[in-house]
Every structure is written in structure tokens, then in C-alpha cells.
C-alpha positions in Angstrom: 0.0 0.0 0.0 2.6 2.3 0.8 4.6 1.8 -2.6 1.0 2.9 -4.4 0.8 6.2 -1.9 4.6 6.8 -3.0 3.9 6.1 -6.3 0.1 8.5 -6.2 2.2 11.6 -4.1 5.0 11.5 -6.7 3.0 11.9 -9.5 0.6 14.8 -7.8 4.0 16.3 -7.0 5.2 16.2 -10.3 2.0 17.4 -11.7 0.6 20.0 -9.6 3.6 20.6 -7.4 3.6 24.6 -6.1 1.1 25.6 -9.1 -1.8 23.9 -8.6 -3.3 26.5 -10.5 -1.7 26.1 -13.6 -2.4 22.7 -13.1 -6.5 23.3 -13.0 -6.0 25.4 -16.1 -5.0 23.1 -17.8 -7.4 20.9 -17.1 -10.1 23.4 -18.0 -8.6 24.3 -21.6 -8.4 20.3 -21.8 -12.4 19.9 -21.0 -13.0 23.2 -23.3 -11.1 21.9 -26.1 -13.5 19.0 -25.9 -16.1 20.8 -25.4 -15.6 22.7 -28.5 -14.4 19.9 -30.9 -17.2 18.0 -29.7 -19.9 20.3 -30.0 -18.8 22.2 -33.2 -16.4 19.8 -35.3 -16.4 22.6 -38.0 -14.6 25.0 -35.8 -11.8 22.5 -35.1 -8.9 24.8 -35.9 -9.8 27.1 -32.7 -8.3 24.5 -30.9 -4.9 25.6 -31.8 -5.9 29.3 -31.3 -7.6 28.1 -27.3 -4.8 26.2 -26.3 -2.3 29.0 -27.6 -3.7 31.7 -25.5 -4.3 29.4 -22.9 -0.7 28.8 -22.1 -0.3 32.7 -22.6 -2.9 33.3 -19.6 -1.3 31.0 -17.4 2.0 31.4 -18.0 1.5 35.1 -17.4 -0.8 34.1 -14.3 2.1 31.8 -12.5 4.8 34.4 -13.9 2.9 37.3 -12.1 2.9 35.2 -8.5 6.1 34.3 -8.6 7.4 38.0 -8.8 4.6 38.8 -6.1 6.5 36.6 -4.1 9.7 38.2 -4.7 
């Protein structure tokens, strides 16, 4: 049991680690990606365009709290 718990924290750690935010964005472009392809296959190629500004946003997010820190 404790090799799974090892095995469960190092992966959340590796994941999430200090930015757990970053880490819920990216699960939200994910399910709005799908949401989008899935609803409207047509519009397909805004995927690229989401996922873009996306990283943008929270890159610029986690870039501004680490310099509040600071």
C-alpha cells in the first residue's frame, strides 16, 4: 500500500507541485477543447488558437505570483 501512496504523491507532485493552479488550467482548456471539438467539429482549428492563448494566460498568471513573491 505504501509503494501505491509513494507512487500516487510523486506523480501529484510532479504534476501539480507549487502551481496547482496552472495545473486546474490546464485541465479546464483540456475539457474546453473538448467541449468545443465535440460540440462544433467545423470549428476544429480554434483548438490551436484556445490552447495558444491558454498557455499565454497562465503562463502570465504563475509568472505574475512568482514575482509577487519576490
Amino acid at each position: 500500500m505504501k509503494v501505491l501512496y509513494s507512487f500516487g504523491a510523486f506523480w501529484w507532485d510532479f504534476l501539480v507541485g507549487d502551481a496547482w493552479e496552472v495545473a486546474a488550467g490546464v485541465v479546464a482548456t483540456l475539457a474546453a477543447v473538448m467541449l468545443l471539438v465535440t460540440v462544433a467539429p467545423t470549428a476544429a482549428e480554434l483548438t490551436g488558437l484556445l490552447v495558444v492563448l491558454a498557455v499565454v494566460v497562465l503562463m502570465g498568471a504563475s509568472l505574475a505570483r512568482e514575482a509577487s513573491r519576490h
